[in-house]
N, C-alpha and C positions, 0 to 999 in steps of 0.2 A: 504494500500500500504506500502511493506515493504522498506526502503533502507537501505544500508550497503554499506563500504568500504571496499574494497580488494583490496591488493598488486599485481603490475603486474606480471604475470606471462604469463599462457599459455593462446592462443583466448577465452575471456569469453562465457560461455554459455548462450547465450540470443536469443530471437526472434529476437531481433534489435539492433543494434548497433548506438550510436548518436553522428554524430562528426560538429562540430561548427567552422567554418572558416571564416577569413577574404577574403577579397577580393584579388584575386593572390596570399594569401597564400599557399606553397606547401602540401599538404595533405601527401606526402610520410616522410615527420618530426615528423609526428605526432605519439605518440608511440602509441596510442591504434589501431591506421589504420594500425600500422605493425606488430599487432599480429596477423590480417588477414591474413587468407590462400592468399598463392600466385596468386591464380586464380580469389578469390575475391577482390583482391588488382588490380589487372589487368584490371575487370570489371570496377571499381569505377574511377579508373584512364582514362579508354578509355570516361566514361560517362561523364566528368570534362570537358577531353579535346574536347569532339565532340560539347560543349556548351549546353549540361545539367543543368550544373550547375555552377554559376559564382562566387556564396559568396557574394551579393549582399545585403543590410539589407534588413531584412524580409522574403528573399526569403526561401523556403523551398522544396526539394524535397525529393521523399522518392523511393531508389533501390530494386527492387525487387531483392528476390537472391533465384535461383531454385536447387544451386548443393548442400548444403548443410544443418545441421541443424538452420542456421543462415538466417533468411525469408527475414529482409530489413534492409536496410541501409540508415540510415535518417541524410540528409547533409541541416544545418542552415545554413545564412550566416550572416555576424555579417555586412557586409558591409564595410568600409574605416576605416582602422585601426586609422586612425590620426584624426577620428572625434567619438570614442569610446567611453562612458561614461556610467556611473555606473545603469541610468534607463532605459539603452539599455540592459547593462550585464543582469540585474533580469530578463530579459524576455525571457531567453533564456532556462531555464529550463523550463518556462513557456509551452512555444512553444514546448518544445521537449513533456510532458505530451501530451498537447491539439492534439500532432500530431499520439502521438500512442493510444489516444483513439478513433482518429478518424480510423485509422489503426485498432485498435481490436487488436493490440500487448498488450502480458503480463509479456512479460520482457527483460525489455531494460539493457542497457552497456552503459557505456560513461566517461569521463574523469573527473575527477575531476577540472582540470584549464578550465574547459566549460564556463567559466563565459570570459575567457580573459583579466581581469583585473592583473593578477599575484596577487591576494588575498592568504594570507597564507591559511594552508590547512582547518584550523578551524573554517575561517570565510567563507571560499568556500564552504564548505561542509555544515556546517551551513545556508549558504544564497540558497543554491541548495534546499536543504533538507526544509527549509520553500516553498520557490517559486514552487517546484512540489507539494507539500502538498494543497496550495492555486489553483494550477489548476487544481488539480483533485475532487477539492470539488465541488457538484453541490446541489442545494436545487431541493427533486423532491419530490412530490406529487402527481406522475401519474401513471399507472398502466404499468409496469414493461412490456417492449414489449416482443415477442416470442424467441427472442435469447438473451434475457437477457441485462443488463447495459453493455456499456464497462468497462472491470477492467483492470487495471495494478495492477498487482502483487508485483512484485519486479523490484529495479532499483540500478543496483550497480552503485558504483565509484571508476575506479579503480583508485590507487596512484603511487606514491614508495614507498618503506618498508619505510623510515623515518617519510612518513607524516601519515601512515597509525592509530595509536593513535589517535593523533590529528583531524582526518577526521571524525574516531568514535565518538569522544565528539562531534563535532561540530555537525552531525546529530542525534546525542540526542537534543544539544539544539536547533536544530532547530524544531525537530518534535514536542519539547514542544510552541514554538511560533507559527506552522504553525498549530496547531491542536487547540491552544487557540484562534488562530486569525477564522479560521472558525468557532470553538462553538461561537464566536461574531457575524460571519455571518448567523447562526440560528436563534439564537436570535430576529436577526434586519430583515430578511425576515420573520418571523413568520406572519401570519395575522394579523390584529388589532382583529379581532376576537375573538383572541385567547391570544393574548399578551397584559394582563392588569398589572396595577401596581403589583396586587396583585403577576402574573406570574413572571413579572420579580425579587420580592423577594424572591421568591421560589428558581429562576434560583440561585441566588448570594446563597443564603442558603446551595444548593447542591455544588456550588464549596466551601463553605466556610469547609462545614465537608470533603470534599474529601481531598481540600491541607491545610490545617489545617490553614485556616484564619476565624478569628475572627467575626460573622457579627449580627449585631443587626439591628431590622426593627423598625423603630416609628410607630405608627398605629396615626390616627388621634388626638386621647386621649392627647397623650405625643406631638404632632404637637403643639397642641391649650396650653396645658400650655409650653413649649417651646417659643411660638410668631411666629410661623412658617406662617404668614399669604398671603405670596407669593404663598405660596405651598397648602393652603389649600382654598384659592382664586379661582383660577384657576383651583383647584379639586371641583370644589362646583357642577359643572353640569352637574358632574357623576354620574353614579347609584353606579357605583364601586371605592370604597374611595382611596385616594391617600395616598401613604407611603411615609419615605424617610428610606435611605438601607444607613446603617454604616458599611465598610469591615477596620479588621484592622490587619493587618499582622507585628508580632514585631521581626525582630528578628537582629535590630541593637543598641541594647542595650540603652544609655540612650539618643541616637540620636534624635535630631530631623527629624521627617518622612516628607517626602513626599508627597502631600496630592492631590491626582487627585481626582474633579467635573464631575459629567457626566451626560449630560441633560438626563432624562427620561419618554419624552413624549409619553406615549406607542402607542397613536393615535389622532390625531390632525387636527380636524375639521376648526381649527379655531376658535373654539367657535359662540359667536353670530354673530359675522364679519367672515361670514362662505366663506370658500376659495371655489374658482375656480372651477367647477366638473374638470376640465386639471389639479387641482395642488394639489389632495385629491389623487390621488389613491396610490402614494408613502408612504401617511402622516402613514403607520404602522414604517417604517423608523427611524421615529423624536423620536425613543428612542436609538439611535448607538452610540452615547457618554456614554447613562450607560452602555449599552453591551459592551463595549472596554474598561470600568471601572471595567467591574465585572470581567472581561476575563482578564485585563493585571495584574490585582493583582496577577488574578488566576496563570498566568504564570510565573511572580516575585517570587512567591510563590515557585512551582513545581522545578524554578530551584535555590530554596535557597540562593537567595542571599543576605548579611548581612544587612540589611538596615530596615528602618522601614515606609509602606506604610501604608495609610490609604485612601480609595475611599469611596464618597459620592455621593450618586444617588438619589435626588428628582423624582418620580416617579407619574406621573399623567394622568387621561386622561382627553383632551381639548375639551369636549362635548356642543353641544346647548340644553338646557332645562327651563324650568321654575324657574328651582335653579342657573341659570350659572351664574358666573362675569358680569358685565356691564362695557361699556362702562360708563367712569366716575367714576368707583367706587374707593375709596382711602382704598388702602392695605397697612397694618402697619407689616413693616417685623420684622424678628429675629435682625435685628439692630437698630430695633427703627424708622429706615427711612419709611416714607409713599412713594408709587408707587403710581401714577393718572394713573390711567386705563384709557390710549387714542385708544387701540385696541386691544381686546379679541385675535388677532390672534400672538399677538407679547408675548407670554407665558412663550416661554423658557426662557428669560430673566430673568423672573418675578420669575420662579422658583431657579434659580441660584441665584438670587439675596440670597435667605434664606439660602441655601446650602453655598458662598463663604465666609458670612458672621461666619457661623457658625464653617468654616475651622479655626476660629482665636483658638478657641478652645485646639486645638490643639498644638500651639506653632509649626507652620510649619516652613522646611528651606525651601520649597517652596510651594506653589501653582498652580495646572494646571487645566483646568478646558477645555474642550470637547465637545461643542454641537453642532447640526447641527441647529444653527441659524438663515441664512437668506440667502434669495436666493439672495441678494444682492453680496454676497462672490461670488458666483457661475459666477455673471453676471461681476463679474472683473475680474476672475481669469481664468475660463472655470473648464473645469474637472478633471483636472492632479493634482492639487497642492491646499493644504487647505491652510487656513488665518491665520496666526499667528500676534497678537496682545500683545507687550508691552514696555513697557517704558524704558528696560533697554535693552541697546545695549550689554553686554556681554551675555545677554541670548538669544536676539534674535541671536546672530553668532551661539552660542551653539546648539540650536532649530535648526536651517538652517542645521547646520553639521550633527547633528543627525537625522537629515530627512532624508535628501540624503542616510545614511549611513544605516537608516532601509529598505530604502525604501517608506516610507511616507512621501511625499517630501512634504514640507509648503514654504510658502513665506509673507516676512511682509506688511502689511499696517500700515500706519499713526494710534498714538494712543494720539495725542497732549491734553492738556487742551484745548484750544480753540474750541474742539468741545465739551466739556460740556453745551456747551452756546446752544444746540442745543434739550438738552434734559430736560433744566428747565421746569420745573412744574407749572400751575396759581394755583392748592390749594393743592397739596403735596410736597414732596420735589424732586421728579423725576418724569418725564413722560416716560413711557412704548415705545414711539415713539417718532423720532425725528420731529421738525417742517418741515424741508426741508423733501421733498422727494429724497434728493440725498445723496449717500454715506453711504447706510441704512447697512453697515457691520460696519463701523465705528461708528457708530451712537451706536449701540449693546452694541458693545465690550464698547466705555466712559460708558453708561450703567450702566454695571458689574462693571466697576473700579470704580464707588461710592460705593459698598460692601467691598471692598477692604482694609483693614483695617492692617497695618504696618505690612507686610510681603512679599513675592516677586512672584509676581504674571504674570502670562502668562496665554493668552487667545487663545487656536484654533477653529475656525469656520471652521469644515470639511464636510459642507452640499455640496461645489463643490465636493468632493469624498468618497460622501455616499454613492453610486452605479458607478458600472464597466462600461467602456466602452471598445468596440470591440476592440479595439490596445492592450486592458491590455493583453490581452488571460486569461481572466477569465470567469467564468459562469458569469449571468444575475444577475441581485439582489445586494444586499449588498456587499461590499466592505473588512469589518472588520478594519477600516483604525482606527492606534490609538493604537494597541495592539504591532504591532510592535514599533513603535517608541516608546512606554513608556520603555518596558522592555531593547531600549539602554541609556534613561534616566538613566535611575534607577539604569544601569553597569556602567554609567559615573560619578553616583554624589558617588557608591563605589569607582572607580578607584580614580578620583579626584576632589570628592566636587564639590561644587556649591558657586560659589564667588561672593556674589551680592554688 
């Protein structure tokens, strides 16, 4: 699907035309509805007023139009202007995609200010230009029906001459986030079948020679003299060895980088404390924190920006065999610290643990780190909004702002001392599980923060939106949550650092 900016001028040529309104907003103000032929303006106007259509949120209808080369006319409605907000706006290019593919239109017209936010032109077009990309991605695997996929072709946005530049760049960089954010959503729907550690090094390898980052794999070899004993723990009861994927993109001189974690459980049983047949059939999923590691570098990357990132992907699969971890077993990590294995199913942890530790490495100005940890997250939050976890209040404002602002919207929980006391160990120095059964997202996250070792650290739990639900107007499956929001990380700590 192509998009492009064009300056108004004469009625665009398109199958469809998509105009997005509030509620009793007048349509005849709106300049791309007045480059309509008079007749067609006429039609849409008598259809408004007979109560067609009212601009109501969500509502959608779509005008048939017989006189000319222009087929329909598809009118959104954003709903009450004074209750308007920015995870209403994303969904409105959303909506106009999902609507002309249900239509079988292949090229639509519509306004660049679609969003209704008064967003400048480069961030409008920008966020358009991701958010159609994201809804026209679908994972299929089935045999191509008799009249074909629906496709949209092309989707202009017209402007005025002044924003017209600026509309260009911004769906450059959008098409690099919204193309990186679904190669994430491959990734993470791929089968377990199919998606083993080994794959997913391969995946990072291929973006690594494409946008010219950096990536080295440890093979188990270099794991065992390393002390990687988390990660090769929990790979033990596999046929298929666990790696861990080093990506390093330099190109902020003698800065200190950035440093995103991303769990990479390619399939996740549970191990011997074997899950649920209700809570397995997702578990190819529980690797979406490295795909959003390997994919936001890749996009950092693509669109050059001066800074210097570096993503770490423990990569295993969480198998039951004769070889597997035990319950009880004491794993001696990369930091020296012992894990008491109290539940084979509590893994992601255990591998982060090697991975956050080993980010010291580095001389990080931060640390972030990504996995879809616990369904505890899920069961506070619902589906809208991941877990963000830390200790410093300027970064959790920052996180928040920059959620909203990508679009991957997080929200904090409690990350006190006082729940350490929940994760002591009777013969290592941490338990894998907390003693309560309650507050098992917090519980996680204290965890990870004994890895943690004098540099500034933030923790996301985006297992609540590791998959789409029906409101987003996305396909089914993975979400890609994670690729957005790094790559506005990563424009913020260029623009202005990171002050911890």
């Amino acid at each position: 699907m192509k998009i492009l900016a064009k300056q108004f001028g004469a009625a665009p040529k398109a199958e469809a035309i998509a105009l997005a309104l509030f509620e009793k907003e007048d349509i005849a103000k709106n300049p791309l509805f007045r480059l309509l032929p008079n007749n067609v303006q006429a039609l849409v106007k008598k259809f408004i007023s007979g109560g067609g259509f009212s601009g109501k949120e969500s509502e959608t209808k779509v005008l048939p139009i017989f006189e000319t080369s222009l087929k329909k006319i598809i009118l959104l409605g954003r709903g009450d202007k004074q209750k308007w907000h920015r995870r209403k706006a994303l969904l409105i290019p959303r909506r106009v995609i999902q609507t002309a593919k249900q239509e079988r239109v292949k090229t639509i017209a519509t306004h660049l200010d679609m969003l209704g936010d008064n967003s400048e032109a480069h961030s409008s077009a920008r966020d358009i230009t991701t958010n159609m990309l994201m809804a026209y991605f679908e994972y299929r695997r089935k045999v191509m029906p008799k009249d074909g996929w629906p496709e949209v072709k092309e989707v202009t946005l017209l402007c005025e001459k002044k924003d017209a530049k600026a509309a260009t760049e911004g769906i450059r960089e959008g098409n690099i986030i919204g193309e990186e954010t679904n190669e994430t959503r491959i990734l993470s729907n791929t089968p377990g079948g199919e998606m083993t550690p080994a794959t997913l090094a391969d995946a990072a390898r291929r973006a690594g020679k494409k946008h010219g980052v950096r990536v080295t794999i440890f093979d188990e070899k270099k794991m065992k003299a390393l002390g990687f004993g988390g990660v090769l723990g929990v790979g033990k009861g596999s046929d298929i060895p666990p790696c861990f994927i080093v990506m390093e993109y330099r190109h902020g001189g003698k800065q200190k980088p950035l440093v995103l974690v991303g769990k990479g459980v390619t399939f996740d049983t549970g191990g011997l404390n074997l899950k649920p047949s209700e809570g397995i059939y997702e578990m190819h999923l529980d690797m979406s924190g490295g795909a959003a590691v390997i994919h936001a570098v890749s996009a950092i990357a693509r669109l050059k920006l001066p800074l210097n990132v570096v993503g770490l992907v423990p990569a295993v699969e969480n198998m039951p065999s004769g070889s597997s971890y035990h319950p009880g077993d004491l794993l001696k990590t990369y930091s020296g610290k012992t894990i008491e294995v109290l539940n084979t199913d509590a893994e992601g942890r255990v591998i982060l643990a090697d991975a956050l530790a080993y980010a010291k490495k580095f001389n990080p100005l931060l640390v972030v780190d990504i996995a879809t940890l616990t369904g505890a997250a899920m069961g506070a939050l619902g589906q809208r909004v991941s877990a963000l976890f830390t200790q410093n209040q300027k970064l959790e404002k920052i996180f928040r702002e920059l959620g909203t602002q990508s679009g991957d919207e997080m929200w904090p929980l409690p990350l006190w001392d006082e729940y350490d006391a929940d994760i002591q160990a009777t013969f290592g120095d941490i338990a894998n599980i907390a003693k309560t059964k309650y507050g098992g997202a917090i519980t996680a996250a204290s965890f990870l923060k004994q890895f943690v070792d004098g540099y500034p650290w933030v923790h996301l739990d985006i297992a609540p939106t590791m998959t789409t639900i029906e409101s987003q107007h996305l396909a089914k499956g993975a979400s890609g949550v994670g690729v957005r929001f790094f790559v506005e990380l990563a424009k913020h700590i260029v623009k202005n650092g990171i002050s911890v």
